[in-house]
N, CA, C and O atoms as a Maestro MAE file, in Angstrom:
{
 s_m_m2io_version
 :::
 2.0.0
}

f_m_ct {
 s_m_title
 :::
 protein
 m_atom[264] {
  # First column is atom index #
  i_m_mmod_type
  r_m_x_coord
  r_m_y_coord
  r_m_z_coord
  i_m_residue_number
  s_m_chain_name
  s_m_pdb_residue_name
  s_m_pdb_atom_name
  i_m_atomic_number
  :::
  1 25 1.222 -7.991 -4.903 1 A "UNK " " N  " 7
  2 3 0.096 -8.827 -5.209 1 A "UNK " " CA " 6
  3 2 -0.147 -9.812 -4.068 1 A "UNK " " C  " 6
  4 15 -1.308 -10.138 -3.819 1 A "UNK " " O  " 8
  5 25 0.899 -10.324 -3.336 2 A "UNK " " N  " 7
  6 3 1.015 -11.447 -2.562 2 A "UNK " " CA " 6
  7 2 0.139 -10.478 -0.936 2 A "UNK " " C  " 6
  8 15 -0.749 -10.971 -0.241 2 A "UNK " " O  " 8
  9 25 0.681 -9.269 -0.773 3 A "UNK " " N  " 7
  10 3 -0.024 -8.815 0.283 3 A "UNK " " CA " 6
  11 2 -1.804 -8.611 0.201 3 A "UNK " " C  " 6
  12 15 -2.679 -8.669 1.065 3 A "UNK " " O  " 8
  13 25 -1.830 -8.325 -1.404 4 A "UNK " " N  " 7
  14 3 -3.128 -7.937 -1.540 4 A "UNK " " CA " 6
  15 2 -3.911 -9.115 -1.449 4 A "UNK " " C  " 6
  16 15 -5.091 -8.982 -1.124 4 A "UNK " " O  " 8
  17 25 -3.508 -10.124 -1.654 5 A "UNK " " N  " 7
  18 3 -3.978 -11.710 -1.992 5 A "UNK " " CA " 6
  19 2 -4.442 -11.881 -0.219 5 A "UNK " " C  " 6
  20 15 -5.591 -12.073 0.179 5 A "UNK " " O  " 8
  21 25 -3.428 -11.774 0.493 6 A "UNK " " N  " 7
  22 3 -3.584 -11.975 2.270 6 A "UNK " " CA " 6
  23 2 -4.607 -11.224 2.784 6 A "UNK " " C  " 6
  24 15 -5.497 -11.543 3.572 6 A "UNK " " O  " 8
  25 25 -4.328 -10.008 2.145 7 A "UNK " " N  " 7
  26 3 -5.220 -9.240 2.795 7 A "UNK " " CA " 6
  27 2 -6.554 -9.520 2.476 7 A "UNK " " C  " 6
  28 15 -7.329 -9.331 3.414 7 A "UNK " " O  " 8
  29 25 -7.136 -9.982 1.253 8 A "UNK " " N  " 7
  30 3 -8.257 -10.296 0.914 8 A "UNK " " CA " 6
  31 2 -8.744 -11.482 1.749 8 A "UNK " " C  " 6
  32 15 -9.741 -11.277 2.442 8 A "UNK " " O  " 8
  33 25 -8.153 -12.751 1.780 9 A "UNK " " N  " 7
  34 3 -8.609 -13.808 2.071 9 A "UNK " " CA " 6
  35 2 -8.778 -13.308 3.721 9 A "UNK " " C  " 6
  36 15 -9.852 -13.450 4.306 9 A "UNK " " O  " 8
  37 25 -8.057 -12.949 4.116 10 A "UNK " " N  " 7
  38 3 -8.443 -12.573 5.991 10 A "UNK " " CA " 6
  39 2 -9.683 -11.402 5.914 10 A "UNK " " C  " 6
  40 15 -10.246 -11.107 6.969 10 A "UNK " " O  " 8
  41 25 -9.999 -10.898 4.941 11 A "UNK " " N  " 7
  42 3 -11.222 -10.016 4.898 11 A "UNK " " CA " 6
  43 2 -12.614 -10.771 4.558 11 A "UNK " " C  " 6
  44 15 -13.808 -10.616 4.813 11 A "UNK " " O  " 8
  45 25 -11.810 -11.658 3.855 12 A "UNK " " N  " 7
  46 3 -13.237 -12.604 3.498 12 A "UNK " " CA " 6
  47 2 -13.567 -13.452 3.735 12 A "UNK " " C  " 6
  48 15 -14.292 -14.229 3.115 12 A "UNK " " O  " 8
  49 25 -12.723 -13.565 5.524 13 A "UNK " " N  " 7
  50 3 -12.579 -14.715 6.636 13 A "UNK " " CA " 6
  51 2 -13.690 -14.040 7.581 13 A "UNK " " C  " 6
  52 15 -14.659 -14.566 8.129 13 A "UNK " " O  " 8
  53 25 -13.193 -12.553 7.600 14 A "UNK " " N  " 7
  54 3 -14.052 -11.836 8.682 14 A "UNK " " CA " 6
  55 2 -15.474 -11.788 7.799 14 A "UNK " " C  " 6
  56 15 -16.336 -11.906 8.671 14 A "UNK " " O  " 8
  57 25 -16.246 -11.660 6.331 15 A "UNK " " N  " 7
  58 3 -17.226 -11.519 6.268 15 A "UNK " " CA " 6
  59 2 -17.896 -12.682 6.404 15 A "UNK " " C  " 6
  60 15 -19.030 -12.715 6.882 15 A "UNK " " O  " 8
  61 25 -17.068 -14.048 5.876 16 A "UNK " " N  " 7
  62 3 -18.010 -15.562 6.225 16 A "UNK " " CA " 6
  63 2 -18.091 -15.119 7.747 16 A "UNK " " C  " 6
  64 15 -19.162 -14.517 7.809 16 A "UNK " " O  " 8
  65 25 -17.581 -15.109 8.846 17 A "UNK " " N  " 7
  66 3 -17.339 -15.266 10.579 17 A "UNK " " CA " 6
  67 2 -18.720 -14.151 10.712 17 A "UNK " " C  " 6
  68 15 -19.562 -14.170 11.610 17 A "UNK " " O  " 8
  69 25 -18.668 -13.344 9.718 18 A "UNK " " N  " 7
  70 3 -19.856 -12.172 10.204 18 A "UNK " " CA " 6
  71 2 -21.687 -12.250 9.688 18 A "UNK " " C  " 6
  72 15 -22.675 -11.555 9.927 18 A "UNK " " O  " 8
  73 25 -21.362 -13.746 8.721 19 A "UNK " " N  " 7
  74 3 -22.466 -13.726 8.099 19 A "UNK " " CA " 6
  75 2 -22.956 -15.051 9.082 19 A "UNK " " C  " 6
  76 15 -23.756 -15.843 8.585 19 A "UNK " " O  " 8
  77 25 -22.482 -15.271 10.429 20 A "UNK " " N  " 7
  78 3 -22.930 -16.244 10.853 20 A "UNK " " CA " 6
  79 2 -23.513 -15.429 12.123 20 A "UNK " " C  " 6
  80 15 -24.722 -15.289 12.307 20 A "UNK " " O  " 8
  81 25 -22.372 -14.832 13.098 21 A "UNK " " N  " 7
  82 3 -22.937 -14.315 14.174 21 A "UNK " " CA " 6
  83 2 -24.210 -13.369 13.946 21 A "UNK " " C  " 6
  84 15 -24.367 -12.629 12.975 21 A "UNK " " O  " 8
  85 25 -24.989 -13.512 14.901 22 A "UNK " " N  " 7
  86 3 -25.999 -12.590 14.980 22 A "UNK " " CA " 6
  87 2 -26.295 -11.145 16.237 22 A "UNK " " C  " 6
  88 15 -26.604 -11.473 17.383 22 A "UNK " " O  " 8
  89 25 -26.208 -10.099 15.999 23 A "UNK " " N  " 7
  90 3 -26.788 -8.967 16.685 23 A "UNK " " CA " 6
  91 2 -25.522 -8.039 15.787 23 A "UNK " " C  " 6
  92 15 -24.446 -8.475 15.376 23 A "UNK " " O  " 8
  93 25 -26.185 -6.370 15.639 24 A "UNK " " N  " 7
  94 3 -25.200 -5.874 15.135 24 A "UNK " " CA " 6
  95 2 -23.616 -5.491 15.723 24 A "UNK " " C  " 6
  96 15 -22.529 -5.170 15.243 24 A "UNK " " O  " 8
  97 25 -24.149 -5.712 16.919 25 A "UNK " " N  " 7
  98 3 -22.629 -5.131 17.458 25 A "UNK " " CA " 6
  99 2 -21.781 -6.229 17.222 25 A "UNK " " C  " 6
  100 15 -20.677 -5.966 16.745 25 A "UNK " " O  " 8
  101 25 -22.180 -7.901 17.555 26 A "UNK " " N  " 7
  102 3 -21.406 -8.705 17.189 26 A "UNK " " CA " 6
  103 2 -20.553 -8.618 15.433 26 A "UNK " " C  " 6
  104 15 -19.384 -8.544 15.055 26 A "UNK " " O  " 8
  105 25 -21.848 -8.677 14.780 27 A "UNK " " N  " 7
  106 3 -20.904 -7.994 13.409 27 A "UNK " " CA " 6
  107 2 -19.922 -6.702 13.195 27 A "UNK " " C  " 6
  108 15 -18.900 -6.581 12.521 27 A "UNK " " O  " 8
  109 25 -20.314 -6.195 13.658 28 A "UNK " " N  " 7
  110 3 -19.362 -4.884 13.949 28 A "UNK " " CA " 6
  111 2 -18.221 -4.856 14.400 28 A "UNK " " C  " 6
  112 15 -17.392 -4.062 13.956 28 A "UNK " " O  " 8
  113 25 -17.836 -6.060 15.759 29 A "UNK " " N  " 7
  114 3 -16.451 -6.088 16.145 29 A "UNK " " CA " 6
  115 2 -16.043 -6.901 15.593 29 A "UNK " " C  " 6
  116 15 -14.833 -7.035 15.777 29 A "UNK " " O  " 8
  117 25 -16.650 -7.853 14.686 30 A "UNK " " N  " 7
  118 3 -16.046 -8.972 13.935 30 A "UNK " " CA " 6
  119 2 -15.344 -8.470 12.296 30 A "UNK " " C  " 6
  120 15 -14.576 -9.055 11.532 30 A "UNK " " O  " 8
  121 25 -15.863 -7.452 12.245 31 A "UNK " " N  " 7
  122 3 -15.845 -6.150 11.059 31 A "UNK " " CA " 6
  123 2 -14.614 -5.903 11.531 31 A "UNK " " C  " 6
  124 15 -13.620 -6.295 10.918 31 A "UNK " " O  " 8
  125 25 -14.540 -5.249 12.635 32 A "UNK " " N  " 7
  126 3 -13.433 -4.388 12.768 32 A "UNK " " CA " 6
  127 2 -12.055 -4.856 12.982 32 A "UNK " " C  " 6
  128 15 -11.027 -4.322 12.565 32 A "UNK " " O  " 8
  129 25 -12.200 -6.199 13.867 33 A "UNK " " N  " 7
  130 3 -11.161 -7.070 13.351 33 A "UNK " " CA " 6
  131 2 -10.947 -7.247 12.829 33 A "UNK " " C  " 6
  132 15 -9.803 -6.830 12.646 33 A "UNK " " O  " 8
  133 25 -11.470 -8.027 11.780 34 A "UNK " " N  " 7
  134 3 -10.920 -8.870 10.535 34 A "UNK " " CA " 6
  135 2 -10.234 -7.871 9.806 34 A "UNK " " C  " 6
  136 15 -9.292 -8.378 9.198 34 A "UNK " " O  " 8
  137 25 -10.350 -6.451 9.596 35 A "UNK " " N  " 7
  138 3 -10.337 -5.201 9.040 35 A "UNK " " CA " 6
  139 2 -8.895 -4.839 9.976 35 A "UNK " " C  " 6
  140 15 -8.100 -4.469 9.112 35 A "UNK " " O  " 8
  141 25 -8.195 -4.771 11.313 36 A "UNK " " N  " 7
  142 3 -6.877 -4.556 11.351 36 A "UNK " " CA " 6
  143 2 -6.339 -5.853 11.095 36 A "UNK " " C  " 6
  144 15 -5.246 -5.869 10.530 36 A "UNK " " O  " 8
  145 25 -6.898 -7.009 11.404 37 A "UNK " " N  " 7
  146 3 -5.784 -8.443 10.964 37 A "UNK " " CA " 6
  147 2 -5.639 -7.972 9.804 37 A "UNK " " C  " 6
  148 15 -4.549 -7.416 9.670 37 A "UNK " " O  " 8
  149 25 -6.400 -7.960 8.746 38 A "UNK " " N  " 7
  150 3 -6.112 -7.973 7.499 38 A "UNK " " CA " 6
  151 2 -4.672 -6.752 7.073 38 A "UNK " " C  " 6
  152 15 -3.788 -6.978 6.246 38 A "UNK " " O  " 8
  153 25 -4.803 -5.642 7.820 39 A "UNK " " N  " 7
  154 3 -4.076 -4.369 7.267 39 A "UNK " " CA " 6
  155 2 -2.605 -4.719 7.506 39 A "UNK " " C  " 6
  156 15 -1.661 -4.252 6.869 39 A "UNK " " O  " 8
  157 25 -2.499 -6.066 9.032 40 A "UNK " " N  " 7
  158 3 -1.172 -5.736 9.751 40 A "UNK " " CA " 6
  159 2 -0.544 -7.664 8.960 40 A "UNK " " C  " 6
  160 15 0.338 -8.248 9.589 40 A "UNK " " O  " 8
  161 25 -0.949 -8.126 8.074 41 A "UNK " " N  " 7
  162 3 -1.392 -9.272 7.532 41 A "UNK " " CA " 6
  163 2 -0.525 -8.893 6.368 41 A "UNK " " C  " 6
  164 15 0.502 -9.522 6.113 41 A "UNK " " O  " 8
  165 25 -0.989 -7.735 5.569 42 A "UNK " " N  " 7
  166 3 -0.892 -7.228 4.640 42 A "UNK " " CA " 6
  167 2 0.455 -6.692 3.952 42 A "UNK " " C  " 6
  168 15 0.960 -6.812 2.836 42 A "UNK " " O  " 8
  169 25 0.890 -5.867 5.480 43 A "UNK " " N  " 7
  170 3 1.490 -4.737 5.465 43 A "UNK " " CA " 6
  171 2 3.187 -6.011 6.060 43 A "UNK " " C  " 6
  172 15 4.390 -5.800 5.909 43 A "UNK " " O  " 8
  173 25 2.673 -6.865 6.517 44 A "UNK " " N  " 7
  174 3 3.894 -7.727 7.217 44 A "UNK " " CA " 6
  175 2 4.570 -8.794 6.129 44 A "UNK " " C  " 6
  176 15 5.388 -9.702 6.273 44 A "UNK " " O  " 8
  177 25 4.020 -8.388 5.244 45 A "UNK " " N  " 7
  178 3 4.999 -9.552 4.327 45 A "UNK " " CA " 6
  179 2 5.806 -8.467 3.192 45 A "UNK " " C  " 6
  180 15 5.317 -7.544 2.541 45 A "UNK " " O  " 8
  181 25 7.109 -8.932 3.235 46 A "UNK " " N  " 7
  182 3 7.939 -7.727 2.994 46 A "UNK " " CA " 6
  183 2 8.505 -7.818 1.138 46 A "UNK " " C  " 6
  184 15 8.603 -6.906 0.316 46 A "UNK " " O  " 8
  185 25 8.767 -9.210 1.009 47 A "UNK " " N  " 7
  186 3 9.619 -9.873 -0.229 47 A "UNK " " CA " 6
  187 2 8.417 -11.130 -0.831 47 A "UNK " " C  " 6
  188 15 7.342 -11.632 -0.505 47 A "UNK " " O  " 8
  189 25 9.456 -11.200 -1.914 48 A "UNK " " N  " 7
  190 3 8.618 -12.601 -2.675 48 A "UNK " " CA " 6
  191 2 9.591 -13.343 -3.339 48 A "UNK " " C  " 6
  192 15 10.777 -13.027 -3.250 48 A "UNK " " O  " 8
  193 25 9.164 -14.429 -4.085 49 A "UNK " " N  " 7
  194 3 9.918 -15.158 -5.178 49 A "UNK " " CA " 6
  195 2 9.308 -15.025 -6.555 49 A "UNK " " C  " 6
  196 15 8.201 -15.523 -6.755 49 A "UNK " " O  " 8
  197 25 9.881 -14.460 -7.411 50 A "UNK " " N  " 7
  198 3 9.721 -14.388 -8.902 50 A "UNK " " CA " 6
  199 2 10.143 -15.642 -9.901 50 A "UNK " " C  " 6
  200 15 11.259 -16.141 -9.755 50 A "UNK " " O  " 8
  201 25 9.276 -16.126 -10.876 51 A "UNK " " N  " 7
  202 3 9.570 -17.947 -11.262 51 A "UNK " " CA " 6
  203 2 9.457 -17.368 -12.587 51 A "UNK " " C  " 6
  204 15 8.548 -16.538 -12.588 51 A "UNK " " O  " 8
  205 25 10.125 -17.500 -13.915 52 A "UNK " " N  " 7
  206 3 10.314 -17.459 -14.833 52 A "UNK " " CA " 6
  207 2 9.817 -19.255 -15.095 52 A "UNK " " C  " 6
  208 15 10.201 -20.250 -14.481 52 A "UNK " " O  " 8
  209 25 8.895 -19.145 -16.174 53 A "UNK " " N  " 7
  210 3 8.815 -20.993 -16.525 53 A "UNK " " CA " 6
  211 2 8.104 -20.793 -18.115 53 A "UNK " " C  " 6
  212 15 7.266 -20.044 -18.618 53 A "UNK " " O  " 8
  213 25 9.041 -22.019 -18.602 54 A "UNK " " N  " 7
  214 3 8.886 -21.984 -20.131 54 A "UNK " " CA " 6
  215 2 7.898 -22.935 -20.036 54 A "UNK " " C  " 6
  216 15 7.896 -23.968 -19.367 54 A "UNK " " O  " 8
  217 25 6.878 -22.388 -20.928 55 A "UNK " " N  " 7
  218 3 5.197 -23.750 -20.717 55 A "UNK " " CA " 6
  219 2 5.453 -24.460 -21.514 55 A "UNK " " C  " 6
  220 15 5.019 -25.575 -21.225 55 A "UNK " " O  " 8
  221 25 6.083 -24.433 -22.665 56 A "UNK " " N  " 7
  222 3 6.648 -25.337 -23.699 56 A "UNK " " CA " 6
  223 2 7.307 -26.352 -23.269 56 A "UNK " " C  " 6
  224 15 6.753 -27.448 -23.192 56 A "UNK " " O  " 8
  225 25 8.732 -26.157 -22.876 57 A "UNK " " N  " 7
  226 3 9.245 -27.501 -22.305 57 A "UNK " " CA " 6
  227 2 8.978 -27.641 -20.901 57 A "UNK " " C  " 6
  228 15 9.606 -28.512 -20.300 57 A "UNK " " O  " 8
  229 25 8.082 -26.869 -20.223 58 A "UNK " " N  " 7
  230 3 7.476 -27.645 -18.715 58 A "UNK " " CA " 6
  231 2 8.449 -27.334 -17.365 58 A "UNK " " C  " 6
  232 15 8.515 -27.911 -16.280 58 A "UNK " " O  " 8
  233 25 9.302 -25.960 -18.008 59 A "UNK " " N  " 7
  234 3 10.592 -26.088 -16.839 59 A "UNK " " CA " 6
  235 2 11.003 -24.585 -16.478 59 A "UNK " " C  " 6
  236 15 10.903 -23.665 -17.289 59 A "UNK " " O  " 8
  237 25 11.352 -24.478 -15.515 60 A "UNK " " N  " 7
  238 3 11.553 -23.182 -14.932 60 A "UNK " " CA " 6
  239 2 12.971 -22.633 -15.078 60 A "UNK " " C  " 6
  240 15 13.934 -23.289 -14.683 60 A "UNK " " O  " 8
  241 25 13.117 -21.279 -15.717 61 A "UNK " " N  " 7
  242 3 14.394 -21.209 -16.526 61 A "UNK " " CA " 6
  243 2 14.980 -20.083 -15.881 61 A "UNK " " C  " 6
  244 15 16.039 -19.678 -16.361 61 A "UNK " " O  " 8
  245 25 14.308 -19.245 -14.476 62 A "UNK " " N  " 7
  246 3 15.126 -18.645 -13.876 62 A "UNK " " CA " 6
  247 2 14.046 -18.294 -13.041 62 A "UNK " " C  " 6
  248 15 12.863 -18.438 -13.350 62 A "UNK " " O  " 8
  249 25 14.708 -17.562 -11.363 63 A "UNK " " N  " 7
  250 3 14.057 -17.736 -10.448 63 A "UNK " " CA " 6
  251 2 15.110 -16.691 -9.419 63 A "UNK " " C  " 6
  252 15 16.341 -16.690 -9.386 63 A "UNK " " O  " 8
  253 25 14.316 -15.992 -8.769 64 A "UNK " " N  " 7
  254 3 15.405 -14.892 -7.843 64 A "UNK " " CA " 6
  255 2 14.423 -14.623 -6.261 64 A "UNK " " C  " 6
  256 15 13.524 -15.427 -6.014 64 A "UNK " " O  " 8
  257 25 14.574 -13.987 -5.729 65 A "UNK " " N  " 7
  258 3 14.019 -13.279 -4.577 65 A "UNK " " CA " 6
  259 2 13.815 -11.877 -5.401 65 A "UNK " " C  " 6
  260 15 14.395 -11.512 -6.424 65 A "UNK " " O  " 8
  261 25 12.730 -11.153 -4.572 66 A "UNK " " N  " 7
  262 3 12.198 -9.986 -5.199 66 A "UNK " " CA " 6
  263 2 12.730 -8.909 -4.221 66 A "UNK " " C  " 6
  264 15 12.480 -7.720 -4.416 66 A "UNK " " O  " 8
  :::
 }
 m_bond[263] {
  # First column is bond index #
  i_m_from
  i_m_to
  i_m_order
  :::
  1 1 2 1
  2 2 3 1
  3 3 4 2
  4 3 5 1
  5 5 6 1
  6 6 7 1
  7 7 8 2
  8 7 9 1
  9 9 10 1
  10 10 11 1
  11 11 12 2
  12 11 13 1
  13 13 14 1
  14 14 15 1
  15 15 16 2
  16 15 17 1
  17 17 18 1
  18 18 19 1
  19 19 20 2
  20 19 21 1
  21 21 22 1
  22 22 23 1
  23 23 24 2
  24 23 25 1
  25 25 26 1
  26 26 27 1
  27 27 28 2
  28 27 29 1
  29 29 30 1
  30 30 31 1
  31 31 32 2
  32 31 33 1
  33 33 34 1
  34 34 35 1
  35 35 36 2
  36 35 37 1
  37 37 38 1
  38 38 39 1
  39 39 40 2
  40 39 41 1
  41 41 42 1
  42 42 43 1
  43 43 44 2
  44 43 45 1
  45 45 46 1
  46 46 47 1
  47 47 48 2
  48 47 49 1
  49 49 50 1
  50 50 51 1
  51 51 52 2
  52 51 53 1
  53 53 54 1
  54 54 55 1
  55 55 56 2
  56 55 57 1
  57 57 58 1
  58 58 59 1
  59 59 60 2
  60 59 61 1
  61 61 62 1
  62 62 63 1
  63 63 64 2
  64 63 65 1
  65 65 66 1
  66 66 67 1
  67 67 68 2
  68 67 69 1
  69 69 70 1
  70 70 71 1
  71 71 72 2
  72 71 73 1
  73 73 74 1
  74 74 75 1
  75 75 76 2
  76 75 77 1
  77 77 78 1
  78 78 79 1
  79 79 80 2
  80 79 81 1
  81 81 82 1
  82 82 83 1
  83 83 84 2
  84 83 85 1
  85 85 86 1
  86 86 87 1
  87 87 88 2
  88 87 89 1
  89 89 90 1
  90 90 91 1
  91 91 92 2
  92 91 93 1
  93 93 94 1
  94 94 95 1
  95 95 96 2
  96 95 97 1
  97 97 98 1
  98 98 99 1
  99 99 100 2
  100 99 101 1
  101 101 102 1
  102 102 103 1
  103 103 104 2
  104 103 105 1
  105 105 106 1
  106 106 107 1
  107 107 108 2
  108 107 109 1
  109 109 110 1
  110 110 111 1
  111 111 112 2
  112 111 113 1
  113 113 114 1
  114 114 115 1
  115 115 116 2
  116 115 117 1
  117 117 118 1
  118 118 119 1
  119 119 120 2
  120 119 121 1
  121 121 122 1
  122 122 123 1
  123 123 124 2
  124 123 125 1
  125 125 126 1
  126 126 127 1
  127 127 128 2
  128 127 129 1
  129 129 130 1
  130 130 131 1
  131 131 132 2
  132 131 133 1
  133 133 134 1
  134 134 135 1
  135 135 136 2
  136 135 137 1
  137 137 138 1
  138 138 139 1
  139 139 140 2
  140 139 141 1
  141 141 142 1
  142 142 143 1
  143 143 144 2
  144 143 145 1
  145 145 146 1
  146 146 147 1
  147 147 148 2
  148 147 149 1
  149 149 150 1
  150 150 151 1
  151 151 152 2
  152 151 153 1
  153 153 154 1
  154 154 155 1
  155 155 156 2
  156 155 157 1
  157 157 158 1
  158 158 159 1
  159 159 160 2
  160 159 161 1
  161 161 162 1
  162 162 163 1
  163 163 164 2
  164 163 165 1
  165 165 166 1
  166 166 167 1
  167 167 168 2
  168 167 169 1
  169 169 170 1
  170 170 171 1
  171 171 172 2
  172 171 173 1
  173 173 174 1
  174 174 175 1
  175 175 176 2
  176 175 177 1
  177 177 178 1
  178 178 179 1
  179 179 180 2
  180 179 181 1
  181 181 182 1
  182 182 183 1
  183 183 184 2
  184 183 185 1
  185 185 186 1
  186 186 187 1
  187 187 188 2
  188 187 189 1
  189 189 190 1
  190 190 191 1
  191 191 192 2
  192 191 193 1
  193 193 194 1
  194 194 195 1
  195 195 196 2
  196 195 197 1
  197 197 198 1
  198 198 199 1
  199 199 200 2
  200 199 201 1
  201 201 202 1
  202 202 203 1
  203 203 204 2
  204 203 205 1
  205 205 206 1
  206 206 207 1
  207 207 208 2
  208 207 209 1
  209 209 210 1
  210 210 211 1
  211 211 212 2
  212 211 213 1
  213 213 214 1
  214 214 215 1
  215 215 216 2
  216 215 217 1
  217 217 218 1
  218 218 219 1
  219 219 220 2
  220 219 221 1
  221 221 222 1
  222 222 223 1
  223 223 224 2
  224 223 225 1
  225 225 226 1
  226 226 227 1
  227 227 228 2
  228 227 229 1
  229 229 230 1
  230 230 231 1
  231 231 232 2
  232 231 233 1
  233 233 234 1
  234 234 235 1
  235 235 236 2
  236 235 237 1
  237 237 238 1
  238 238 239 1
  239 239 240 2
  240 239 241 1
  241 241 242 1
  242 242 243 1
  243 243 244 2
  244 243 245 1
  245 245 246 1
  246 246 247 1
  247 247 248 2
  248 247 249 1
  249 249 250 1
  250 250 251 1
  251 251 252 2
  252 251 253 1
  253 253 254 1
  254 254 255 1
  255 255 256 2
  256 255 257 1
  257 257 258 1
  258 258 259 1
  259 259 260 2
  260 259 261 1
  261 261 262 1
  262 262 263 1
  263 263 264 2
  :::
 }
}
């Protein structure tokens, strides 16, 4: 989830960056970037942290590396 999360926000870095420049080719390489940052963005985060938390008493009741 955490890669897919990266990968989105750097994709939807390159479409704000593309909805500004003007001529198509400029959009196009700004496309195509944002489009490998995003893949190698994505693909580079390996692990996570998993948080168990009780909403009742407000406290986190176990917690590991993934």
């Amino acid at each position: 989830m955490t890669q897919a999360v990266a990968a989105g926000a750097v994709g939807g870095l390159g479409a704000l960056i593309a909805n500004y420049v003007s001529g198509g080719l400029a959009t196009f390489a700004v496309g195509a970037i944002s489009s490998s940052v995003s893949a190698l963005v994505g693909s580079s985060i390996k692990g996570g942290v998993w948080v168990d938390y009780n909403f009742l008493a407000r406290t986190i009741t176990s917690c590991g590396w993934q």
